[in-house]
N, C-alpha and C positions, 0 to 999 in steps of 0.2 A: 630541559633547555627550551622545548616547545610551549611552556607557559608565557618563559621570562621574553621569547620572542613575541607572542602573540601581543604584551603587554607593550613592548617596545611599539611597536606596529601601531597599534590602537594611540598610543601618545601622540607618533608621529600625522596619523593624522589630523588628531587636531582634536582629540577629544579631552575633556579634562576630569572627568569620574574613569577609575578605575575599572579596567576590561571584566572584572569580574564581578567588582558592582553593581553593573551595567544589569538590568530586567531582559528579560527575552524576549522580542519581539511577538506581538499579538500578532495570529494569523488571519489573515482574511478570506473568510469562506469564501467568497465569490470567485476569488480568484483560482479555487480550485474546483472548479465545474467546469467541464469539457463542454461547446457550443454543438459539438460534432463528435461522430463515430465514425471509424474508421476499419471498415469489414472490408477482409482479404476475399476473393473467389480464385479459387483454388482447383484444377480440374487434373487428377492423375500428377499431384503434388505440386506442381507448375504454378505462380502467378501469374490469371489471366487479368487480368483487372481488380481497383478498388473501391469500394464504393460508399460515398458519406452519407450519412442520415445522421438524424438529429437525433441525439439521448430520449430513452422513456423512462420513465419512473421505475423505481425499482420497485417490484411487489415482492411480500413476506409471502414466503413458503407456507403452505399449512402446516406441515409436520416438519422441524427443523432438523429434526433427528435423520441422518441418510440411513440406520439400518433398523429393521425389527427388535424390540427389546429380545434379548434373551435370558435365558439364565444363567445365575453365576457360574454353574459351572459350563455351561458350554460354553461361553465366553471364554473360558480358563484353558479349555482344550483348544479354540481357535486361534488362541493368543501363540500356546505353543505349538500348533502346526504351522504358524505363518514365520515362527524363527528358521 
């Protein structure tokens, strides 16, 4: 039912290509970059204040990996102690 109304909807207002023929709109990077950050200060779990700063750059981690390689099988054993 949720098709045949989207299609109705899309006629009504005014379009004349088919709701599903229709391309998907190109996104525009810009518009998703935040001008500002927004960090909580927190003291004994409380909101004492908030404070703006402007975005930095993100830097790449040297080691992307969070743990030490191990081996297969310890790995195998950690897996089933964590069930």
């Amino acid at each position: 039912m949720m098709p045949h109304l989207g299609e109705e909807l899309w006629r009504r207002l005014g379009h004349g290509q088919l709701l599903v023929e229709t391309p998907w709109p190109e996104a525009d990077g810009r518009l998703t970059v935040d001008n500002s950050v927004t960090i909580a200060v927190q003291v004994n779990g409380k909101l004492r204040a908030t404070i703006e700063l402007p975005p930095t750059p993100r830097r790449r981690l040297r080691n992307p990996r969070p743990w030490p390689r191990m081996p297969c099988s310890a790995r195998s054993r950690a897996s089933r102690r964590a069930r």
